[in-house]
C-alpha positions as YAML, in Angstrom:
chain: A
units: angstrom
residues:
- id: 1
  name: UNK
  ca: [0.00, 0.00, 0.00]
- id: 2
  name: UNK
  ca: [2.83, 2.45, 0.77]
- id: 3
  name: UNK
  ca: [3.86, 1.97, -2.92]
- id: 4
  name: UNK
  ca: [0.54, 3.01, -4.89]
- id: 5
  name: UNK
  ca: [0.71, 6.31, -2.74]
- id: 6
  name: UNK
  ca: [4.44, 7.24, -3.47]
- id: 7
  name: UNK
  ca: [5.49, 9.54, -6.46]
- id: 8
  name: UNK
  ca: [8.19, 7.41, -8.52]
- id: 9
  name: UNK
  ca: [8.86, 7.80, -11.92]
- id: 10
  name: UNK
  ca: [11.16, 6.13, -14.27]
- id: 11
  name: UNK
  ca: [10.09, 8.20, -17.56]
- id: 12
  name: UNK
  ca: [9.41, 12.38, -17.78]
- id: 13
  name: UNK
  ca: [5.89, 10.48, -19.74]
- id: 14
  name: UNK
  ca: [4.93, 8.90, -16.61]
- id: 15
  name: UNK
  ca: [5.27, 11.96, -14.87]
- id: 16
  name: UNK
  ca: [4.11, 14.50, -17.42]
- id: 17
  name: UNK
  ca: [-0.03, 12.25, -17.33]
- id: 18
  name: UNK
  ca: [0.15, 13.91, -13.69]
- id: 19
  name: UNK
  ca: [0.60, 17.70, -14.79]
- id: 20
  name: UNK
  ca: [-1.14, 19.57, -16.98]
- id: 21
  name: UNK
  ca: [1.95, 21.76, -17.87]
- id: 22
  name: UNK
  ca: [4.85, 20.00, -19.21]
- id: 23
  name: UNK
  ca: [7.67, 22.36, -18.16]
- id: 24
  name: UNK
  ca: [7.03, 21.19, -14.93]
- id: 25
  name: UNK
  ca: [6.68, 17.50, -15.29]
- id: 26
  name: UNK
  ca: [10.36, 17.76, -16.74]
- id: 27
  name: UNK
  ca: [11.61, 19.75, -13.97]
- id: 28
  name: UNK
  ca: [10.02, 17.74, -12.31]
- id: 29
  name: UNK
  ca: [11.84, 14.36, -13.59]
- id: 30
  name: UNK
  ca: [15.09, 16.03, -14.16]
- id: 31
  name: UNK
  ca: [15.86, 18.30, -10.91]
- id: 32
  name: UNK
  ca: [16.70, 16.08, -8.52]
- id: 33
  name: UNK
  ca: [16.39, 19.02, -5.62]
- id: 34
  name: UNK
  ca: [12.64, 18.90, -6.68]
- id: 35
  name: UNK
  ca: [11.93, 14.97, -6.45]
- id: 36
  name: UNK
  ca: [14.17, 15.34, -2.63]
- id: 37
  name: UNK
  ca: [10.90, 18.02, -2.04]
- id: 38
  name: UNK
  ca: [8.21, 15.94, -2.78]
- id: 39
  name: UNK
  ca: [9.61, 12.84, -1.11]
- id: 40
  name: UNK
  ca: [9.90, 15.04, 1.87]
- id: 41
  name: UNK
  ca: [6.94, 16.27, 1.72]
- id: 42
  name: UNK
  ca: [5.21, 12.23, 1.03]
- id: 43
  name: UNK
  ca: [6.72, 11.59, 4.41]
- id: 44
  name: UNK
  ca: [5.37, 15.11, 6.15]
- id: 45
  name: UNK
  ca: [1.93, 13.82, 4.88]
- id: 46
  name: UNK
  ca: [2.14, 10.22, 5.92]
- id: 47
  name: UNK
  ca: [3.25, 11.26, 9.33]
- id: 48
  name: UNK
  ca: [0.28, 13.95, 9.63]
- id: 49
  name: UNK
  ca: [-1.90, 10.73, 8.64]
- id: 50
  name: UNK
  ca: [-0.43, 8.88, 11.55]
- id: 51
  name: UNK
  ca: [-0.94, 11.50, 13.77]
- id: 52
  name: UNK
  ca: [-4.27, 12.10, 12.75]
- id: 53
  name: UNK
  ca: [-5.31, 8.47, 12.87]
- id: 54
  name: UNK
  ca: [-3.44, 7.17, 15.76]
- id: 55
  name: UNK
  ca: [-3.92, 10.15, 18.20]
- id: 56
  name: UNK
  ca: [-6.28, 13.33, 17.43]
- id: 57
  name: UNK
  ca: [-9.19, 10.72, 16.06]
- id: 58
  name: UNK
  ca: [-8.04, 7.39, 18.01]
- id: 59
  name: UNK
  ca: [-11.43, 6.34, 19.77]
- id: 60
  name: UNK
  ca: [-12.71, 3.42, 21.81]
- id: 61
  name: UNK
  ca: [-15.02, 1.90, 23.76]
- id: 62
  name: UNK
  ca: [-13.64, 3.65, 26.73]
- id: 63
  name: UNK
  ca: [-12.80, 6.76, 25.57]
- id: 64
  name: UNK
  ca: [-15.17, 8.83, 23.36]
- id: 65
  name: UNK
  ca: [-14.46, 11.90, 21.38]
- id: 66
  name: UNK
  ca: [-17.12, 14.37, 21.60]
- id: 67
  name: UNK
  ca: [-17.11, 17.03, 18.09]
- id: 68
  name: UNK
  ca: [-18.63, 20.18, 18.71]
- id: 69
  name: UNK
  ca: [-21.59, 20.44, 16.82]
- id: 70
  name: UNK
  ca: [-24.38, 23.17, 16.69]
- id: 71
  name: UNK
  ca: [-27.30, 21.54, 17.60]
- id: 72
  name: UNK
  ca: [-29.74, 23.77, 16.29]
- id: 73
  name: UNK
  ca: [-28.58, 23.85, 12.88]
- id: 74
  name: UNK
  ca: [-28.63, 20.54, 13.18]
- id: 75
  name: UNK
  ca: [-32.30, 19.89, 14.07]
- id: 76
  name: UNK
  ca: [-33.35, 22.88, 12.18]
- id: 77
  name: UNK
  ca: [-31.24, 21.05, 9.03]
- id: 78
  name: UNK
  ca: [-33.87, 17.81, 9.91]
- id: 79
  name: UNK
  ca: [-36.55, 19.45, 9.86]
- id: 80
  name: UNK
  ca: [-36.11, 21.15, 6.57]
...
């Protein structure tokens, strides 16, 4: 699964089907400063993911989050 979310390109035509403007797909393929960035920022992402996941939205049986919700839009929403 890690794979088939990671940005790897052996061709500037793999990489040019994800961007519209071509310039950049070769910079893209070419400057390897640029394909350092985006790997960084693939593991920024995947950590923020983990984070998210395994902390800020973690629930169980024993320990509910509670999301603030306006509960008059809410019914007023319903009964609409």
């Amino acid at each position: 699964m890690n794979q088939k979310f990671n940005f790897l390109a052996n061709s500037p035509k793999e990489v040019e089907q994800y961007f519209e403007d071509k310039e950049v797909a070769s910079e893209i393929f070419e400057d390897p400063s640029v394909a350092i960035a985006l790997e960084e920022e693939m593991k920024s992402l995947k950590a923020d993911r983990e984070s998210l996941r395994n902390s800020i939205f973690k629930m169980t049986n024993e320990e509910m989050s509670h999301m603030p919700v306006n509960l008059r839009r809410v019914v007023e929403d319903a009964k609409a």
